[in-house]
C-alpha positions as CSV (number, residue, x, y, z in Angstrom):
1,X,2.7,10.3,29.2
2,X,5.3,9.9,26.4
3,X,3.1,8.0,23.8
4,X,0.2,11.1,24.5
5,X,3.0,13.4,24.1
6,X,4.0,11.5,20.7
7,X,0.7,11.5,19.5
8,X,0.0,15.2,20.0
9,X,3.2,16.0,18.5
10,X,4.4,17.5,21.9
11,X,7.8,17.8,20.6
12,X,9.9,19.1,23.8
13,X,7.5,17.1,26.3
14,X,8.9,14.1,24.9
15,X,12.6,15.2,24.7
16,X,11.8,16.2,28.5
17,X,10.0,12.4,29.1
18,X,13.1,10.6,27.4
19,X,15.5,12.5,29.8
20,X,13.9,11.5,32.6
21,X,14.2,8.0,31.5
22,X,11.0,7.4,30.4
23,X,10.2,3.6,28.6
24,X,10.7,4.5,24.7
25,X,8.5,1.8,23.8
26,X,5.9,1.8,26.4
27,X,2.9,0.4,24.4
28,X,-0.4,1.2,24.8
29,X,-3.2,-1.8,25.7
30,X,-3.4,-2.3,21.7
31,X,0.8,-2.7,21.4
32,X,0.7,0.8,19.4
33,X,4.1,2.5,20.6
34,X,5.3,6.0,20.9
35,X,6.7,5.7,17.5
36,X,4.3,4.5,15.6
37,X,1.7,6.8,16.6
38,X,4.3,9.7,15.7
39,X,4.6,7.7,12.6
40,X,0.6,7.6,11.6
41,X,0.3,10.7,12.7
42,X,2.8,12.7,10.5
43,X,5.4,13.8,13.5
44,X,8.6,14.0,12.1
45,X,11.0,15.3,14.5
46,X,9.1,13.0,17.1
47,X,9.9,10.4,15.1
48,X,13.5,10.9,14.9
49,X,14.3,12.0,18.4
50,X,12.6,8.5,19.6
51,X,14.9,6.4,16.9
52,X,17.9,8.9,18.4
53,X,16.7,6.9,22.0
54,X,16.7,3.6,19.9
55,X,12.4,2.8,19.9
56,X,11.8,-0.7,18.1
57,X,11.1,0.3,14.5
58,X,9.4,-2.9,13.6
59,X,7.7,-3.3,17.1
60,X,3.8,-4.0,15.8
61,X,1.0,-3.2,17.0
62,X,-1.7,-6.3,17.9
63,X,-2.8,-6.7,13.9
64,X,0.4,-6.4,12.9
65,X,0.5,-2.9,12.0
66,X,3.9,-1.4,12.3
67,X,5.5,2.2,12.2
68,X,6.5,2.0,8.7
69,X,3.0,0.1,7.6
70,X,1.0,3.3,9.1
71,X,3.9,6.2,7.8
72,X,3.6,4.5,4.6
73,X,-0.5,4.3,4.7
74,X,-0.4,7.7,5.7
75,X,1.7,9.2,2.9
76,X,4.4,10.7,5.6
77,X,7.6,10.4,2.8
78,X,10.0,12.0,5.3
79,X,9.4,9.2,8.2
80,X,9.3,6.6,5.6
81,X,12.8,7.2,4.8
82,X,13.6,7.9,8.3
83,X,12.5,4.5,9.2
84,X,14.2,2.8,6.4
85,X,17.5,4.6,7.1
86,X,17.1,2.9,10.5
87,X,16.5,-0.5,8.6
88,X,12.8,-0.6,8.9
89,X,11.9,-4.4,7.5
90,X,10.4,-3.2,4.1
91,X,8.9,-6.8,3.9
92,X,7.0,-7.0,7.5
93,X,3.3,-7.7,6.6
94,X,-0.1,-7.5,8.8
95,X,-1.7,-10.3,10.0
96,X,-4.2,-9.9,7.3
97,X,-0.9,-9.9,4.5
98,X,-1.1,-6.4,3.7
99,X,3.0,-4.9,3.3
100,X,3.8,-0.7,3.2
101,X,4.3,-1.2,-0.2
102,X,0.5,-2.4,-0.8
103,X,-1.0,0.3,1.5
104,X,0.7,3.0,0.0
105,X,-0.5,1.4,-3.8
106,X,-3.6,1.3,-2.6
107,X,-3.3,5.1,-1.1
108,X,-1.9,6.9,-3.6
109,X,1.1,7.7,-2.5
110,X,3.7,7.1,-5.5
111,X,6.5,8.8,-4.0
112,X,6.9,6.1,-1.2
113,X,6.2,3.4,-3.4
114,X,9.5,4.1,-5.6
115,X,10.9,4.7,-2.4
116,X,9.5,1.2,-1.0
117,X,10.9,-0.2,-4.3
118,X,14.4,0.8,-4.2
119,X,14.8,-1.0,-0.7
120,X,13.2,-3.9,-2.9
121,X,10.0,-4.1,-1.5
122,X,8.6,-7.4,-3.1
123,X,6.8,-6.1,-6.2
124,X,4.0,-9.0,-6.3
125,X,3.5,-9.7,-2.4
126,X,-0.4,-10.3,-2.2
127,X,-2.3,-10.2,1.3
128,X,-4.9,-12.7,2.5
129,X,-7.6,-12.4,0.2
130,X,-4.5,-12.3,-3.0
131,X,-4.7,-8.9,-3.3
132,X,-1.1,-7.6,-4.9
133,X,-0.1,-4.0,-5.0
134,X,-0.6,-3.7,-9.0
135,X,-4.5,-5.3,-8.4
136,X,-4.8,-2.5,-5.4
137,X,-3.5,0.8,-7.7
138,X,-5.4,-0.4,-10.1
139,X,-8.6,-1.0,-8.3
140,X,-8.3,2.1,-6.6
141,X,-7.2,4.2,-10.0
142,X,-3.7,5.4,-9.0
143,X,-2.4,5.3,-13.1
144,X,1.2,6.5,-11.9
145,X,1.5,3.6,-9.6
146,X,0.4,1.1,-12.2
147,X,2.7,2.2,-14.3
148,X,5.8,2.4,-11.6
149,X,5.2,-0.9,-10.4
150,X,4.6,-2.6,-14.3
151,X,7.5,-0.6,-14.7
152,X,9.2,-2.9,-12.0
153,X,7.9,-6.4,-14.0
154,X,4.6,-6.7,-11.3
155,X,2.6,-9.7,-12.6
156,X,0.1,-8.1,-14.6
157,X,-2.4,-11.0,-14.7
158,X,-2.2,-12.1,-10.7
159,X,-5.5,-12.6,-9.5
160,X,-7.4,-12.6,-6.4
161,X,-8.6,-14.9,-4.3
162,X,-12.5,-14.6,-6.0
163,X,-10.1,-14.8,-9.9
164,X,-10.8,-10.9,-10.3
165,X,-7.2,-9.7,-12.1
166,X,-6.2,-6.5,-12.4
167,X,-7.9,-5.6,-15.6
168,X,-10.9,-6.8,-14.3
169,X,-10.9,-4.5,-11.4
170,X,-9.9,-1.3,-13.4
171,X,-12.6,-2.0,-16.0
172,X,-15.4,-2.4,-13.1
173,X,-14.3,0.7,-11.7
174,X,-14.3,2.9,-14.7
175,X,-9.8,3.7,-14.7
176,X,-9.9,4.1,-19.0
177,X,-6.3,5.0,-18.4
178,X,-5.2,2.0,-16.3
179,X,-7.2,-0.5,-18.3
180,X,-5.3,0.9,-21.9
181,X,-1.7,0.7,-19.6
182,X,-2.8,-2.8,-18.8
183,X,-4.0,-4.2,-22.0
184,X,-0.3,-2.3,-23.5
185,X,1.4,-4.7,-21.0
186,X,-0.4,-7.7,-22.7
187,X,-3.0,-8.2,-19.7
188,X,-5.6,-10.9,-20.5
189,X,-8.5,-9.9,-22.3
190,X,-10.7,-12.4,-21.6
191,X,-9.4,-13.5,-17.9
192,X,-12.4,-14.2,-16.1
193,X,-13.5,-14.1,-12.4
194,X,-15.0,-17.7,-10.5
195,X,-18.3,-16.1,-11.2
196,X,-17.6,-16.2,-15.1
197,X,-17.3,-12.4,-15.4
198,X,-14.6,-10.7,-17.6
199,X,-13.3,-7.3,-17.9
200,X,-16.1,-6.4,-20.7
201,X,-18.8,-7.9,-18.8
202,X,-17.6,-5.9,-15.8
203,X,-17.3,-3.0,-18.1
204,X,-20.5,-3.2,-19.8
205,X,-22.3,-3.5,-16.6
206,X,-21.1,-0.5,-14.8
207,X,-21.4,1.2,-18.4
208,X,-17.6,2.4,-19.3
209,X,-18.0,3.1,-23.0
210,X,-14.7,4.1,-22.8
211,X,-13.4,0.9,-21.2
212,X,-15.3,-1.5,-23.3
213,X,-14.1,-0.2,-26.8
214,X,-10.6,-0.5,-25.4
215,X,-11.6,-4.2,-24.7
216,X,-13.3,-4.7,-27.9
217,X,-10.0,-3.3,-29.5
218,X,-8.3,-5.8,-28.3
219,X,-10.3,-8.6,-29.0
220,X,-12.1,-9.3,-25.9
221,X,-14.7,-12.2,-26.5
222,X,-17.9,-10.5,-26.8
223,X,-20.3,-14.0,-25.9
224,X,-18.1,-14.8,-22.7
């Protein structure tokens, strides 16, 4: 009854459930707990009357997804903080490797990134397949986030597991803005992935004008 109640946002139900003792972090068959489903879910004063009856804050669920991974995915600002002001492990990854901080990169969500980053989230932590936050923002075209996390030194070169940097990923996916932040940072030109393919092949491909005068500006080999 309590993690239904949490997950509806049932507010006085669970104040009722937790004063009649009820187990604050009774999971469900998947190890998702009352708070983290008030976390996903965007419940705020759920979320803070369960850490007032002391729920886990890093208990997981069975990939590894925690209540501050799912806040953080789910752009919920005010339970991020919550969490973290209960000492929410800012470094607690997935079992694939994915932190908060990457999730919300790879989101959108800029506010909890500088948030994430002032409790010194680890600026470069990659998941599984090397996927850093910087390679995610840019990928997905979040320019402010690029810019907050070059802002806070993020390797702008680190590449993935397949060699794809960065720049490469922006300049497939047509982010002008993010490939001219990039390039202003001193991202290689010519950094190509295992298949051979640089930024202005990407670019060309996908045909980004745009992106491959930017590339050409700056040198990029046109015969690689």
């Amino acid at each position: 009854p309590l993690y239904v109640a949490a997950e509806e946002g049932h507010e006085r139900i669970v104040d009722a459930l937790l004063e009649r003792k009820a187990a604050v972090d009774k999971a469900s068959q998947d190890g998702r707990t009352p708070l983290y489903v008030a976390s996903q879910k965007g419940h705020d004063g759920i979320v803070k009357v369960l850490l007032e009856w002391n729920a886990d804050v890093d208990e997981a669920d069975e990939d590894g997804f925690t209540p501050l991974y799912v806040a953080a995915q789910e752009g919920h600002e005010g339970i991020v903080e919550a969490l973290l002001e209960r000492k929410a492990d800012v470094h607690k990854a997935t079992e694939d490797g994915r932190t908060p901080l990457r999730a919300a990169s790879q989101e959108g969500h800029e506010g909890i990134v500088r948030t994430l980053l002032e409790k010194k989230a680890a600026v470069d932590e990659a998941d599984k397949d090397g996927r850093t936050p910087l390679y995610v923002a840019s990928h997905y075209g979040h320019d402010g986030i690029v810019k907050v996390l070059l802002k806070r030194r993020a390797a702008v070169d680190e590449a993935d597991e397949d060699g794809r940097t960065p720049l490469r990923a922006a300049s497939q996916e047509g982010h002008e803005e993010i490939v001219k932040v990039l390039l202003e940072k001193k991202a290689d030109v010519d950094e190509a992935d295992k298949d051979g393919r640089t930024p202005l092949y990407a670019a060309s491909h996908y045909g980004h004008e745009g992106i491959v005068e930017a590339l050409l500006e700056r040198k990029a080999d046109v015969d690689k």
